[in-house]
N, C-alpha and C positions, 0 to 999 in steps of 0.2 A: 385718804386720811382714815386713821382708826378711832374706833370710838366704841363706849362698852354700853351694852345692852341685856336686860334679862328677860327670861320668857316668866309673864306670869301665870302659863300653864303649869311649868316643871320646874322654875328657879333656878335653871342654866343659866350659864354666864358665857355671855359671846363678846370677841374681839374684832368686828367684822370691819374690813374696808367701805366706808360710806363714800357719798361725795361731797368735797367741803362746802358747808353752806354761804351762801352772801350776805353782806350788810345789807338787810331792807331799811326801808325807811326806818329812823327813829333806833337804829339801832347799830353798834361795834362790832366788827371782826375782830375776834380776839384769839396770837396765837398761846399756847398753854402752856405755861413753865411749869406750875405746879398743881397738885389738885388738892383737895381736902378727900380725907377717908374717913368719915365719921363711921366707928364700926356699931355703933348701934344702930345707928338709922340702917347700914346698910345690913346689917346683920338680920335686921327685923322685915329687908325688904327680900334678903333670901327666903327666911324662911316662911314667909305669905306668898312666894312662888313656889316655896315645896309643896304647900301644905296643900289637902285636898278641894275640889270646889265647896264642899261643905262649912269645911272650915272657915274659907273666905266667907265665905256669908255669914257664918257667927261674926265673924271679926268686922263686916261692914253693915251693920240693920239698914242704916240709912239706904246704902243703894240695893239692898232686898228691899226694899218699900216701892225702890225706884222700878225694880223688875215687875215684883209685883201689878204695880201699875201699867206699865209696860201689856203685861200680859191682858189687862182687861180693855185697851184699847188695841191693840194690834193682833194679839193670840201669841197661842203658844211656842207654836215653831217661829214663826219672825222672830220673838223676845229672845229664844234663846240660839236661835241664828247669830243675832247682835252678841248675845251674852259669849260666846263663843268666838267670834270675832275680835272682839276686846282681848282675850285670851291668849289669842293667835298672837297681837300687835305686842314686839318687844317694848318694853321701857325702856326709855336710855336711862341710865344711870346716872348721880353727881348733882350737886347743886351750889358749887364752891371753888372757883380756881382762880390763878393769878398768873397773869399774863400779859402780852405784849399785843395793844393793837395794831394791826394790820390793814386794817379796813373802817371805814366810816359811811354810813348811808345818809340817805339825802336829810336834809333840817338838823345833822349832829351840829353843833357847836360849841356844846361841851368838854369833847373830847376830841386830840390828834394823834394821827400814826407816830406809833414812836410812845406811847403813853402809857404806863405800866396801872395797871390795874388790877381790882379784884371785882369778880362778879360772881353769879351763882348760876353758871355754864357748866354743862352740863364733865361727865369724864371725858375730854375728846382732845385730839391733836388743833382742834380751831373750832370755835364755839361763834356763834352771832347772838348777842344780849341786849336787848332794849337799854339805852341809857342810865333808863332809871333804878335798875337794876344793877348797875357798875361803880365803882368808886374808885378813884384815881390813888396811888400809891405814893406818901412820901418816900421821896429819895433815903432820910433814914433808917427806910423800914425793909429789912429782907424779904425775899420772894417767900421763906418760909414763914 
């Protein structure tokens, strides 16, 4: 299954073959009809993967506090090991599609296979969404 992810080293944008996730508990297999492309959210999430590490840190105080901190209990290289690592780990992209469940995990009963939804899954060919997070689609309302 494909699914989009971006580096927030360099703000590439990758389409890589993943493996489709399962319904866990508490949560829907959903397959993707459509997605939402909010071009500001996503615009603004390119360009905080372009921008340099400096930058990111103007743009987040909060988690410069958090390194900060970081650094005074663990040291320098561990922190910025971690900080680095974060870096490395793509984000998947999306937080808005409409779709068709395929799967149900254990304690659903909200929802059945067969049940057109929208939830806030990520860009992907089959997303798995905590319930609570889903909303079932009237019939008079298109996938767009």
């Amino acid at each position: 299954m494909k699914q989009i992810f971006q580096s927030l080293k360099n703000g590439q944008i990758e389409v890589p073959e993943v493996p489709t996730p399962k319904a866990m508990k508490g949560e829907v297999l959903i397959q993707t009809i459509t997605s939402l492309l909010s071009s500001g959210t996503e615009r603004m999430l390119v360009e905080f993967g372009q921008s340099t590490i400096f930058s990111k840190a103007r743009g987040q105080p909060d988690k410069v506090r958090m390194v900060l901190e970081k650094f005074k209990t663990d040291g320098f290289v561990p922190t910025m090991e971690k900080v680095l690592e974060k870096l490395d780990r793509p984000l998947p992209m999306g937080y808005c599609n409409v779709g068709k469940v395929i799967g149900v995990g254990s304690e659903v009963n909200s929802f059945q296979i067969g049940d057109r939804v929208i939830s806030n899954g990520y860009h992907a060919e089959v997303v798995s969404v905590a319930t609570n997070l889903c909303a079932k689609i009237p019939n008079q309302v298109t996938d767009e």
